[in-house]
PDB file of N, CA, C and O in Angstrom, chain B, residues numbered from 101:
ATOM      1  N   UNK B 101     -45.380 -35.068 -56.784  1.00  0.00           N
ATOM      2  CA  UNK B 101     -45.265 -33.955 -57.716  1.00  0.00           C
ATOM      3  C   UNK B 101     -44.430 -34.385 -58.919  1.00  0.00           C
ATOM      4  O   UNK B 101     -43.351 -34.968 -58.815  1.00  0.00           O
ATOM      5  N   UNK B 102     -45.049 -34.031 -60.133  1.00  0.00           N
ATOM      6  CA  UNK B 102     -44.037 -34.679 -61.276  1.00  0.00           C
ATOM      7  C   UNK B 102     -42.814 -33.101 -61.380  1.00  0.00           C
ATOM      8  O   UNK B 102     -42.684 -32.174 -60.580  1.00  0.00           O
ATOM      9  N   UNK B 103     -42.225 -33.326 -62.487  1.00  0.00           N
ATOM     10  CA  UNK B 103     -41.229 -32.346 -62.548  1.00  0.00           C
ATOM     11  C   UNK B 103     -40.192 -33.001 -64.234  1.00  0.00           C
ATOM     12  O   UNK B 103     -40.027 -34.138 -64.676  1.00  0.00           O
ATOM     13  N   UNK B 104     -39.784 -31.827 -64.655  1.00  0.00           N
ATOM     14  CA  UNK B 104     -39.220 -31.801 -66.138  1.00  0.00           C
ATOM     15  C   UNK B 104     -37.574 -32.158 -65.991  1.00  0.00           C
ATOM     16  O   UNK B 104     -37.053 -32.408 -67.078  1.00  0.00           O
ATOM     17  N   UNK B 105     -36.930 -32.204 -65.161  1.00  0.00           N
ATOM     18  CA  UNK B 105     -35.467 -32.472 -65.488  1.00  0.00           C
ATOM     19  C   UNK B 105     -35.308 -33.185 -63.669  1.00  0.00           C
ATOM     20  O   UNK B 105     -36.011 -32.777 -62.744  1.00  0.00           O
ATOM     21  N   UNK B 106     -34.315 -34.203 -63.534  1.00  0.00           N
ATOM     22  CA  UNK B 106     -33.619 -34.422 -62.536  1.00  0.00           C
ATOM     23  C   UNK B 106     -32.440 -34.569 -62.181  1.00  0.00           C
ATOM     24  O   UNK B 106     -32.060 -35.711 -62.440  1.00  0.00           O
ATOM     25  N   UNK B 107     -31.322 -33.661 -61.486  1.00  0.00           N
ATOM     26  CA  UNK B 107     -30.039 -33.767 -61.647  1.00  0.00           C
ATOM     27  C   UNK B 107     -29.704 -34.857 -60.366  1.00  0.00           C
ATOM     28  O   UNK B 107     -30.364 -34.757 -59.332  1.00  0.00           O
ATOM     29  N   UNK B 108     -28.868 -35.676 -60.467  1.00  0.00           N
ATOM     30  CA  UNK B 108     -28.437 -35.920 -59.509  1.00  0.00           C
ATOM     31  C   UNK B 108     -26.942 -35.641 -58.877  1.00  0.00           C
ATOM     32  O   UNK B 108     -25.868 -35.859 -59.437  1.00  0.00           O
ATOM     33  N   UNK B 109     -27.130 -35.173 -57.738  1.00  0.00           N
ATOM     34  CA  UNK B 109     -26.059 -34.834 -56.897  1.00  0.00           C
ATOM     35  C   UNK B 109     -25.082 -35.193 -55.647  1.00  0.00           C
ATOM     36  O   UNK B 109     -24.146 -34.673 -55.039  1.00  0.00           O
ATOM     37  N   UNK B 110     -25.945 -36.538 -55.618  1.00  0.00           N
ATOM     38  CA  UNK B 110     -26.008 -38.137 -54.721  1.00  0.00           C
ATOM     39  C   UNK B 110     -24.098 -37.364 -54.686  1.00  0.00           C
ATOM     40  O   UNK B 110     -23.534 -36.869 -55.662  1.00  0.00           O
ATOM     41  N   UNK B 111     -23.586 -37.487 -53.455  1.00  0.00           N
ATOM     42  CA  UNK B 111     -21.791 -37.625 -52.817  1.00  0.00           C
ATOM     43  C   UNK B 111     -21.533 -36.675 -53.224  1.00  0.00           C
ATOM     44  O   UNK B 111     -20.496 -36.801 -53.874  1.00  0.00           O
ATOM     45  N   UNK B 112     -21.982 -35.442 -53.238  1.00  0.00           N
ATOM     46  CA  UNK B 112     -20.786 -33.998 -53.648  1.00  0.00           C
ATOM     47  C   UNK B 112     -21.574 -33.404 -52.714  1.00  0.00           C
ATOM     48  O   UNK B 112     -22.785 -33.359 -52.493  1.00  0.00           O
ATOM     49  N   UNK B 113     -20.431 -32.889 -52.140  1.00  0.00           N
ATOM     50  CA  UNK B 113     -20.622 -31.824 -51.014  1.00  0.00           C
ATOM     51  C   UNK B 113     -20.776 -30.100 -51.468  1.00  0.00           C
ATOM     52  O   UNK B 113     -20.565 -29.601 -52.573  1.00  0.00           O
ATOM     53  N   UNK B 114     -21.176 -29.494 -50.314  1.00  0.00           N
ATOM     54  CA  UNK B 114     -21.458 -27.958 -50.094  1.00  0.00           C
ATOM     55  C   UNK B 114     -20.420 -27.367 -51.405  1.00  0.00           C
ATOM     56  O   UNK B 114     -21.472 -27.997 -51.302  1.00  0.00           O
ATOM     57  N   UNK B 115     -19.833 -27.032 -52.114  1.00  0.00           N
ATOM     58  CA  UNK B 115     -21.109 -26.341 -52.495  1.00  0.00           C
ATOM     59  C   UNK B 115     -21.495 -26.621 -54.219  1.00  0.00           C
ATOM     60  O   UNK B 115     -22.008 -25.822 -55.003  1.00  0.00           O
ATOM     61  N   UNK B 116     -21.144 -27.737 -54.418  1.00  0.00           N
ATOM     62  CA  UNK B 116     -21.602 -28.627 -55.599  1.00  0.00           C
ATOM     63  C   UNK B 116     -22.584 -28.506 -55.647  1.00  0.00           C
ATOM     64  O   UNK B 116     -22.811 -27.520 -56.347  1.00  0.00           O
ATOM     65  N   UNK B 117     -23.908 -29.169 -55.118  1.00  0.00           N
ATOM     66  CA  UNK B 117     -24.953 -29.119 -55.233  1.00  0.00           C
ATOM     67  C   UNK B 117     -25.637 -28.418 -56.084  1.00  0.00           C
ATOM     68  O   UNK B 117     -26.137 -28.733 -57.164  1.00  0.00           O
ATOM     69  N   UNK B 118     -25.614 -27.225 -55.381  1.00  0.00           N
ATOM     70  CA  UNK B 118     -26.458 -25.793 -55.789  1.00  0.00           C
ATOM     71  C   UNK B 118     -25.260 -25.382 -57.018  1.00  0.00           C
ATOM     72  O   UNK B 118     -25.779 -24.662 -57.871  1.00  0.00           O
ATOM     73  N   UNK B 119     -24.282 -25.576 -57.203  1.00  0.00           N
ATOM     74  CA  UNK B 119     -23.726 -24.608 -58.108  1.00  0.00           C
ATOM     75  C   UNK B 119     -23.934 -25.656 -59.522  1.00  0.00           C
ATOM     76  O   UNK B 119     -23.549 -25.149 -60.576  1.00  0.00           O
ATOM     77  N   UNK B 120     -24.536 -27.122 -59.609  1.00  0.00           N
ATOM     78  CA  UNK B 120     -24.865 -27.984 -60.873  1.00  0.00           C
ATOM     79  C   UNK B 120     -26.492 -27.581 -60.907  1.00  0.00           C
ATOM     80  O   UNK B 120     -27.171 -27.546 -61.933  1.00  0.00           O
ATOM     81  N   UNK B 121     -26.992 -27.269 -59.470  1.00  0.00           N
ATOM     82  CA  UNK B 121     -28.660 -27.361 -59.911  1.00  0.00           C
ATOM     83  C   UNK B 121     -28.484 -25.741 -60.437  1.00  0.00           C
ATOM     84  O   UNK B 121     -29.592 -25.337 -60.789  1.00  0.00           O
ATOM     85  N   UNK B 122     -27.460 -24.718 -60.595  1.00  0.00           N
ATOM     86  CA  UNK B 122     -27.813 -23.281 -60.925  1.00  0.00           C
ATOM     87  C   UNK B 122     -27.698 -23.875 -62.681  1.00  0.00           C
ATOM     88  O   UNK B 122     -28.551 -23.646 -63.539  1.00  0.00           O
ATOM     89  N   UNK B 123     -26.492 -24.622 -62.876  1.00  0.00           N
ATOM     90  CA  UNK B 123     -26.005 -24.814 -64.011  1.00  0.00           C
ATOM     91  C   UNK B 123     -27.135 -25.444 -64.581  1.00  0.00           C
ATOM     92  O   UNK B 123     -27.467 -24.851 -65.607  1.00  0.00           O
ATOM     93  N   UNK B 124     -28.050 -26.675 -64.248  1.00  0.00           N
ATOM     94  CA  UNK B 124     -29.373 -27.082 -64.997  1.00  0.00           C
ATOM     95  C   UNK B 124     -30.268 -26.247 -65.194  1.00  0.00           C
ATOM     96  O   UNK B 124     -30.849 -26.189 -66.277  1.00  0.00           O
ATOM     97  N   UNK B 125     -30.585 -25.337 -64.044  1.00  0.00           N
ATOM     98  CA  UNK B 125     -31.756 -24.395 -63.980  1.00  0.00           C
ATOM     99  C   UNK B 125     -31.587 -23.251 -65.175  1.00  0.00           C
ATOM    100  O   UNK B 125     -32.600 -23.020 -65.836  1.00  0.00           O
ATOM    101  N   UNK B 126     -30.335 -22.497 -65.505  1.00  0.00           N
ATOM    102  CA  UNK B 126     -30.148 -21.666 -66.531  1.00  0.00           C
ATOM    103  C   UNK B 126     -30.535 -22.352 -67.864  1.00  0.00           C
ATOM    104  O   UNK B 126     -31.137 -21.513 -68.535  1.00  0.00           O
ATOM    105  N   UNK B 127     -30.449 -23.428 -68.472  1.00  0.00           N
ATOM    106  CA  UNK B 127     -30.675 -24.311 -69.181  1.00  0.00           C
ATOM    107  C   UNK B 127     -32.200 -24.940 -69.433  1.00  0.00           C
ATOM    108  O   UNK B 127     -32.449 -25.750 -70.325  1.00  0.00           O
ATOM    109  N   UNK B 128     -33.162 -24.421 -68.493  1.00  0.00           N
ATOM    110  CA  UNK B 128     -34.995 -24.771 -68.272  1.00  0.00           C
ATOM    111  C   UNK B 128     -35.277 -23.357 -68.301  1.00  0.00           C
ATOM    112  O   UNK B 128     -34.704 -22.356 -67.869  1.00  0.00           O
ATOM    113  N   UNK B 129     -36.422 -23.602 -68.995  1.00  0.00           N
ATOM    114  CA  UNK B 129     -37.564 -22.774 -69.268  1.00  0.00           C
ATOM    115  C   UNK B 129     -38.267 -22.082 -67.738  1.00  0.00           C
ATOM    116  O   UNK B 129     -38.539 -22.639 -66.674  1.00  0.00           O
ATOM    117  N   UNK B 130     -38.375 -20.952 -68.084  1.00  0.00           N
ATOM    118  CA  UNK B 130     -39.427 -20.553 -66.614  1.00  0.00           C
ATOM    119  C   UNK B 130     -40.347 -21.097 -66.520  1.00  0.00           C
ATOM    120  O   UNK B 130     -41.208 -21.225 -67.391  1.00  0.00           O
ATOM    121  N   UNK B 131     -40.353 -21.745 -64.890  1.00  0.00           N
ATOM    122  CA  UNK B 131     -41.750 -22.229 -65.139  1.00  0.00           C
ATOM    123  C   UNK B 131     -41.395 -23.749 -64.491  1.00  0.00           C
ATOM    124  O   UNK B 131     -41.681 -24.009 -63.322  1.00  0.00           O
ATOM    125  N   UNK B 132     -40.851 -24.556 -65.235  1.00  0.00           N
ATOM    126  CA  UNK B 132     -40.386 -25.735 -65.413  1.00  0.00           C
ATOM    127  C   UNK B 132     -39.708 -25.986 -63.663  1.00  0.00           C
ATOM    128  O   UNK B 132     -39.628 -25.053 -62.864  1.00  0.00           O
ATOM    129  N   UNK B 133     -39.356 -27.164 -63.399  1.00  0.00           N
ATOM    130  CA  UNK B 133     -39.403 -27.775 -62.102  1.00  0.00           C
ATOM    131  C   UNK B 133     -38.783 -29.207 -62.397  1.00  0.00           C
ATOM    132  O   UNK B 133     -39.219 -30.185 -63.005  1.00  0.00           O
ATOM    133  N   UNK B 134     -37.352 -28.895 -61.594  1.00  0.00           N
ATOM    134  CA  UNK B 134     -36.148 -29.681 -61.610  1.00  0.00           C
ATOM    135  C   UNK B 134     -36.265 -30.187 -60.586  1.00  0.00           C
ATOM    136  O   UNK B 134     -36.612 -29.347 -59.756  1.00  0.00           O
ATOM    137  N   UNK B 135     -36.096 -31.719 -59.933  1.00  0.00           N
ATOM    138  CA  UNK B 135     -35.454 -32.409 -58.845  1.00  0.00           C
ATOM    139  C   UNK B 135     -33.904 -32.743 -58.344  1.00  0.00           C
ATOM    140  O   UNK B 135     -33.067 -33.468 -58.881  1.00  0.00           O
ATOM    141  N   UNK B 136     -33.843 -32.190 -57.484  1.00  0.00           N
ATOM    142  CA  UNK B 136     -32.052 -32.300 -56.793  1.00  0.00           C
ATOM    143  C   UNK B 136     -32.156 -33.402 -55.747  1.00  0.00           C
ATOM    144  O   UNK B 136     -32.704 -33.234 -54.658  1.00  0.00           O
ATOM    145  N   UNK B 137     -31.635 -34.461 -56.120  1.00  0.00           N
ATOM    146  CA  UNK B 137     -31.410 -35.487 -55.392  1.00  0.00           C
ATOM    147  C   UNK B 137     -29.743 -35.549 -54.848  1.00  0.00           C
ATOM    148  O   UNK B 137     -28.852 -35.828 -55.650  1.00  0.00           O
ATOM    149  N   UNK B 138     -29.530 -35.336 -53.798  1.00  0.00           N
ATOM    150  CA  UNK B 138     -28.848 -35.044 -52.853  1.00  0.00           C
ATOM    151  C   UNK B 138     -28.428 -35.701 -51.401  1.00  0.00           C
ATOM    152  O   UNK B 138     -29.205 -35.850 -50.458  1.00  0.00           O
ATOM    153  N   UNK B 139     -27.002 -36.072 -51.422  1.00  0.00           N
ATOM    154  CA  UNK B 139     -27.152 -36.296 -49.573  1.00  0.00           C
ATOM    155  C   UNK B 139     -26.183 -35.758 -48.991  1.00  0.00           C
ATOM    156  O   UNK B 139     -25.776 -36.545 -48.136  1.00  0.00           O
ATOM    157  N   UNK B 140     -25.377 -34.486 -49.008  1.00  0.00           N
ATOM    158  CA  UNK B 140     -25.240 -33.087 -48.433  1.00  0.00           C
ATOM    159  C   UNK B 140     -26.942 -32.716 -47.541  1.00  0.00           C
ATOM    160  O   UNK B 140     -28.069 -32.322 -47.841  1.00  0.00           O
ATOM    161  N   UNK B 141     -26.271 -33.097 -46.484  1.00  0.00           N
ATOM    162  CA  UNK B 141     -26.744 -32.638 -45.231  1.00  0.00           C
ATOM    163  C   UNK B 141     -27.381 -30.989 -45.542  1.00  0.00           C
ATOM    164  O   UNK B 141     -28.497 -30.469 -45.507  1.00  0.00           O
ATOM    165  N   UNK B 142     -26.451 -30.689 -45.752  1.00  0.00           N
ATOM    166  CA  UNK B 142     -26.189 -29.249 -45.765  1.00  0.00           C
ATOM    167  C   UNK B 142     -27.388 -28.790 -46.450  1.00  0.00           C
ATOM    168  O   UNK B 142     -28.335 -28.172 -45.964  1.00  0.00           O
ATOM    169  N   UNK B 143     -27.168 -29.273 -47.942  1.00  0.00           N
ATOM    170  CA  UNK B 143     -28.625 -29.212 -48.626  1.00  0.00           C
ATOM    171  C   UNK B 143     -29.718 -28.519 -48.304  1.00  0.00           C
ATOM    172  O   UNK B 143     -30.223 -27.730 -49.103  1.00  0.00           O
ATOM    173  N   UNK B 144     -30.202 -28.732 -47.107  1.00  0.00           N
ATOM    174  CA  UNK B 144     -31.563 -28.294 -46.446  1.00  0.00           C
ATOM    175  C   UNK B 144     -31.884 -27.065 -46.684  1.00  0.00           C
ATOM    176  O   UNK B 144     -32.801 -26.489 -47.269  1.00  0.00           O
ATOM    177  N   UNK B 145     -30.360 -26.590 -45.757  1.00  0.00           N
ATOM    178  CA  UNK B 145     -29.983 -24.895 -46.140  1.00  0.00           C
ATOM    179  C   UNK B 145     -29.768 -24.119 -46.970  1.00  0.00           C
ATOM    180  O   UNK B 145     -30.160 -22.955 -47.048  1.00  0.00           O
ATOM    181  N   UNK B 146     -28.988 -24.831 -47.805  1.00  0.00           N
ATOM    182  CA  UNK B 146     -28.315 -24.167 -49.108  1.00  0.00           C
ATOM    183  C   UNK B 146     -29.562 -24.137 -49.790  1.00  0.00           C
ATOM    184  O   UNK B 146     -30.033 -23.000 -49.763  1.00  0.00           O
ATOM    185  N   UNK B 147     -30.338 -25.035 -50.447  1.00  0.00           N
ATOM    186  CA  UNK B 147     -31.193 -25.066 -52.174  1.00  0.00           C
ATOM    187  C   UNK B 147     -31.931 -23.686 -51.696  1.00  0.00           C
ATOM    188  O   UNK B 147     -31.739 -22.669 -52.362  1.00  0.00           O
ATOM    189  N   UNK B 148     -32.962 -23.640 -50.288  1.00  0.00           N
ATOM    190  CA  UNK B 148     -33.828 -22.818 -50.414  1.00  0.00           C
ATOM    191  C   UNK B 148     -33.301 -21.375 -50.310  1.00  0.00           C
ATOM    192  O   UNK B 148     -33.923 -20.427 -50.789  1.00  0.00           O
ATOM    193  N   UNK B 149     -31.904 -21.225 -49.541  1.00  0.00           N
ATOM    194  CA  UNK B 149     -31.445 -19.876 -49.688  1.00  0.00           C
ATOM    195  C   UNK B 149     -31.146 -19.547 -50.935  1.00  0.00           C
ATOM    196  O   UNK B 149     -31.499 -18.449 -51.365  1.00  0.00           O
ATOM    197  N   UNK B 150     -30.324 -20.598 -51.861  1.00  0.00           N
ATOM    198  CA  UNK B 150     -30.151 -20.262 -53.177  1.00  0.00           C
ATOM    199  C   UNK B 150     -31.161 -19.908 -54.400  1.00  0.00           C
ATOM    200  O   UNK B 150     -30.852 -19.161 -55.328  1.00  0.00           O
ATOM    201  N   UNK B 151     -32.437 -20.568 -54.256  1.00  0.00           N
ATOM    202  CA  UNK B 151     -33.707 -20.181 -54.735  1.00  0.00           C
ATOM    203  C   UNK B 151     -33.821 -18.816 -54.371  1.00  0.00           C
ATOM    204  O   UNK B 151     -33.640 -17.867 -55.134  1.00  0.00           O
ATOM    205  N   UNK B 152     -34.069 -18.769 -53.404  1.00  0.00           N
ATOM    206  CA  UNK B 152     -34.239 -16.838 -52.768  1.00  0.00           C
ATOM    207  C   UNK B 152     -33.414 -15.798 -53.422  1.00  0.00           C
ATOM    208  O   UNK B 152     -33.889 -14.812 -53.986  1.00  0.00           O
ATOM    209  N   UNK B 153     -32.575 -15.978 -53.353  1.00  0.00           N
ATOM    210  CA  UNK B 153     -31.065 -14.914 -54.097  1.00  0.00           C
ATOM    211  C   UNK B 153     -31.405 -15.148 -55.083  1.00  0.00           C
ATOM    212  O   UNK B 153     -31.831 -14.030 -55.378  1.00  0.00           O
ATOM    213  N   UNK B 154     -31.684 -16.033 -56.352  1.00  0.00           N
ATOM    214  CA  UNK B 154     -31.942 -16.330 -57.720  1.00  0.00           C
ATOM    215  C   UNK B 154     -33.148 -16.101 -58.247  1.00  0.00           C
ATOM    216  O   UNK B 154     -33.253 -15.705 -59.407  1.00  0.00           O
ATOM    217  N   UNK B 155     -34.390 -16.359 -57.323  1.00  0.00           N
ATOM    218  CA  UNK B 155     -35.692 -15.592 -57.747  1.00  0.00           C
ATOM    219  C   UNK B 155     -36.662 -17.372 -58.556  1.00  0.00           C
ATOM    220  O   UNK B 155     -37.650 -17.613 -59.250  1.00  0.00           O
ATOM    221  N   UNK B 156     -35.600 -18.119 -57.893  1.00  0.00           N
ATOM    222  CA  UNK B 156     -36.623 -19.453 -58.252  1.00  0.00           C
ATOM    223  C   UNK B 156     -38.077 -20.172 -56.955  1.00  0.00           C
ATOM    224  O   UNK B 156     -38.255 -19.510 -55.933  1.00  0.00           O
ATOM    225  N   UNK B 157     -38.616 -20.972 -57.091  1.00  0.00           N
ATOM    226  CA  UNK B 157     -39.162 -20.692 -55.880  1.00  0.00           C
ATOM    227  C   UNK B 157     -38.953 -22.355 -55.356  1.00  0.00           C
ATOM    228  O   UNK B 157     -38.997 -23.354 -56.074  1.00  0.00           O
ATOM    229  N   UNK B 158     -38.730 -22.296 -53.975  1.00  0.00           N
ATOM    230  CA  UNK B 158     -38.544 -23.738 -53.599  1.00  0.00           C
ATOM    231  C   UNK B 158     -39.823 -24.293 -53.382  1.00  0.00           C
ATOM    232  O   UNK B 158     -40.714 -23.607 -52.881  1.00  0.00           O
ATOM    233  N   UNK B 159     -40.033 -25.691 -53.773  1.00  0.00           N
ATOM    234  CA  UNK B 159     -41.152 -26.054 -53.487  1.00  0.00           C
ATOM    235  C   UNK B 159     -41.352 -27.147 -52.686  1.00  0.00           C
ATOM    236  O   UNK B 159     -42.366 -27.843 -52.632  1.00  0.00           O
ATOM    237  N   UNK B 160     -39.627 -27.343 -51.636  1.00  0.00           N
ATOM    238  CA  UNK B 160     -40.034 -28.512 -50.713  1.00  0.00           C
ATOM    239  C   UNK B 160     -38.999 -29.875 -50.971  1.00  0.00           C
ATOM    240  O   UNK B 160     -38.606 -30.278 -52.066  1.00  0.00           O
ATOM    241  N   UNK B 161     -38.838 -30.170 -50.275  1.00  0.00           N
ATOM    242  CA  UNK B 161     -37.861 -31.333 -49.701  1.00  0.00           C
ATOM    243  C   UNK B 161     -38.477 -32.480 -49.114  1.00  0.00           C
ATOM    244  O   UNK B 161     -39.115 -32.556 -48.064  1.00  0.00           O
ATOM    245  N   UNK B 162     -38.131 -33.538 -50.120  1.00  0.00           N
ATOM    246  CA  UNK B 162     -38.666 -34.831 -49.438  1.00  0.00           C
ATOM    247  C   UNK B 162     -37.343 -35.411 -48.882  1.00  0.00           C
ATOM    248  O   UNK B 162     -36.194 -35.105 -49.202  1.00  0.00           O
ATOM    249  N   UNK B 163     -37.864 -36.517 -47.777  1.00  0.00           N
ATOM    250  CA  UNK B 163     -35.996 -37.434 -47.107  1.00  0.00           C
ATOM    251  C   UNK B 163     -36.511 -38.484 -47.251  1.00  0.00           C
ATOM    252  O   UNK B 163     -37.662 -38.774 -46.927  1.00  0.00           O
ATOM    253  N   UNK B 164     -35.586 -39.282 -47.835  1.00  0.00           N
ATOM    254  CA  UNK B 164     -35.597 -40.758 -48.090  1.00  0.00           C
ATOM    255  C   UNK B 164     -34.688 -41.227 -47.923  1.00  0.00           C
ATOM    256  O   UNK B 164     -33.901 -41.425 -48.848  1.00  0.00           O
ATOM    257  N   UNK B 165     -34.428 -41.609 -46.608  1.00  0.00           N
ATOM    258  CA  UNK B 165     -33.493 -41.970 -45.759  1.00  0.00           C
ATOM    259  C   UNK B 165     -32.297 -41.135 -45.571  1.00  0.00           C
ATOM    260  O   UNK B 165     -32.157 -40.157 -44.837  1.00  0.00           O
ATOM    261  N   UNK B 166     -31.486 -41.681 -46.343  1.00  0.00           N
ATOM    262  CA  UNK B 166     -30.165 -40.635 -46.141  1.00  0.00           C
ATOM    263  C   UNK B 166     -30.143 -39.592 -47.886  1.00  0.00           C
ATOM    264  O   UNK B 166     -29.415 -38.672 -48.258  1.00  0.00           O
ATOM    265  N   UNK B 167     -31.082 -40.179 -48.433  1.00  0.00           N
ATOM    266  CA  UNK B 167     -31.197 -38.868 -49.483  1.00  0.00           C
ATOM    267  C   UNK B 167     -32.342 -37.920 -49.420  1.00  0.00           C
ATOM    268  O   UNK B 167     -33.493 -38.095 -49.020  1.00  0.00           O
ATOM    269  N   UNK B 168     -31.874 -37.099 -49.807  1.00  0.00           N
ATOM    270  CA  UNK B 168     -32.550 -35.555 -50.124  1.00  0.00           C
ATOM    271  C   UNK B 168     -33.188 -35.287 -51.637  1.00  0.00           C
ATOM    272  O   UNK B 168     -32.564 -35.594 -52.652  1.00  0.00           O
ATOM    273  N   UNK B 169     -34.101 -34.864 -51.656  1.00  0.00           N
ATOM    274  CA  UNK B 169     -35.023 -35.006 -53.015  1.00  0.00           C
ATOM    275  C   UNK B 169     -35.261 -33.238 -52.559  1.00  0.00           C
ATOM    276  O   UNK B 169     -35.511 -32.814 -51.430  1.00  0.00           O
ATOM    277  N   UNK B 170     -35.094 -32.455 -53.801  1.00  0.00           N
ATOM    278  CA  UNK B 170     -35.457 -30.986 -53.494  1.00  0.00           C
ATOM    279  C   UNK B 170     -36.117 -30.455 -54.675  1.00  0.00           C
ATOM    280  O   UNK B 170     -35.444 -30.445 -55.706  1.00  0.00           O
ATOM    281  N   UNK B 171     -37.352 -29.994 -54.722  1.00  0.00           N
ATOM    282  CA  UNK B 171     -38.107 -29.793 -55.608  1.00  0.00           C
ATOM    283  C   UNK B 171     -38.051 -27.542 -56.004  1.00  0.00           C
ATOM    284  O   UNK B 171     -38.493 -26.596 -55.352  1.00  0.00           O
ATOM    285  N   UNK B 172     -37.301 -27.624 -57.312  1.00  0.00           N
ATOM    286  CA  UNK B 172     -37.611 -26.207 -57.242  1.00  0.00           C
ATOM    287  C   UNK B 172     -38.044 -26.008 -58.552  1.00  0.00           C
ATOM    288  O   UNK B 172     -37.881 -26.908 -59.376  1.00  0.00           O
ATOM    289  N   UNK B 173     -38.763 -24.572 -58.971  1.00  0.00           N
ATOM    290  CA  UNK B 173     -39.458 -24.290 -59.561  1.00  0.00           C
ATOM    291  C   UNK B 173     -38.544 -23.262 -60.673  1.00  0.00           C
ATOM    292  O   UNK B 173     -37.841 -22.616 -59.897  1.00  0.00           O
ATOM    293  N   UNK B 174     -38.305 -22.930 -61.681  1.00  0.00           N
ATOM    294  CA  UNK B 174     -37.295 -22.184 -62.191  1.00  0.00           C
ATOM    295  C   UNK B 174     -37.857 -20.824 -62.572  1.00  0.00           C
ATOM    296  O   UNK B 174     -38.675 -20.678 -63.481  1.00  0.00           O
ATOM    297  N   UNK B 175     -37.265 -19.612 -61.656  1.00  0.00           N
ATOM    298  CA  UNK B 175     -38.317 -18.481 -61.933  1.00  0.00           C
ATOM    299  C   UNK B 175     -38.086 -17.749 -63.158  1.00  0.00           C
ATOM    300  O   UNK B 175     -37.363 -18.240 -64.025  1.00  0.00           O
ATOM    301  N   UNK B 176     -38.718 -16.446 -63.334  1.00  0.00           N
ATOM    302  CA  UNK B 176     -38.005 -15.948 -64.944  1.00  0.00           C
ATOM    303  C   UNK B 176     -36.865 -15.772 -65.180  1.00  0.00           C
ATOM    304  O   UNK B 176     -36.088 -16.018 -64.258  1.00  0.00           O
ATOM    305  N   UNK B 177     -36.351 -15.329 -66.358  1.00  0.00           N
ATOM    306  CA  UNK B 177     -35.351 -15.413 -66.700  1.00  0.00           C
ATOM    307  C   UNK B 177     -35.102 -13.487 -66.056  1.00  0.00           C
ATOM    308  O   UNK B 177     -35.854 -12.520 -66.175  1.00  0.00           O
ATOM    309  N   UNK B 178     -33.732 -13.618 -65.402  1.00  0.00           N
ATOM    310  CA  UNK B 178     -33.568 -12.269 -65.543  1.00  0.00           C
ATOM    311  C   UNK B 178     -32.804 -11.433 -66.659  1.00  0.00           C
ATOM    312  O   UNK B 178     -32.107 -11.921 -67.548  1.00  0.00           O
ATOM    313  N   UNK B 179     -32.990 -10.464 -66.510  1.00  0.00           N
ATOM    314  CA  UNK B 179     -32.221  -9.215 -67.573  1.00  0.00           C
ATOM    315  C   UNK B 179     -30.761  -9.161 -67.755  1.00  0.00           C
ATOM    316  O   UNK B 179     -29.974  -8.416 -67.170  1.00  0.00           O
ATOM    317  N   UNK B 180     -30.496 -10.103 -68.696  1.00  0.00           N
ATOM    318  CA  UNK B 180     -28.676  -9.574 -68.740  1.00  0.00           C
ATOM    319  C   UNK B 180     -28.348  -8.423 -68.382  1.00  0.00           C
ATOM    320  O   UNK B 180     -27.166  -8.081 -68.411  1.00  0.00           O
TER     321      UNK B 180
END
């Protein structure tokens, strides 16, 4: 799957991750589809719950070895 921005998040733990991929995602267009490369374990759990609460849509997790590749989709923008 290709995709428009990739943050990496490679050695920061819970709850880094998700709180740099919220910080890229506000910053992309709806629509658009960021990669979180990651090796927080944790990860698994966190991106797709955080997609859910935010209204982005997850589109899946690849593992490559001890990293995490997380593919999400950036949903609309909501209503100040």
């Amino acid at each position: 799957m290709d995709w428009d921005d990739e943050l990496d998040a490679q050695g920061l733990l819970c709850p880094l991750p998700v709180l740099k991929a919220r910080k890229r995602l506000m910053s992309m267009a709806p629509g658009a589809v960021l990669r979180v490369v990651a090796t927080d374990r944790a990860s698994v759990i966190d991106m797709p719950h955080f997609c859910t609460q935010e209204g982005h849509t997850y589109l899946g997790c690849d593992e490559m070895g001890d990293t995490l590749a997380h593919i999400i989709r950036r949903g609309e923008a909501r209503p100040a």
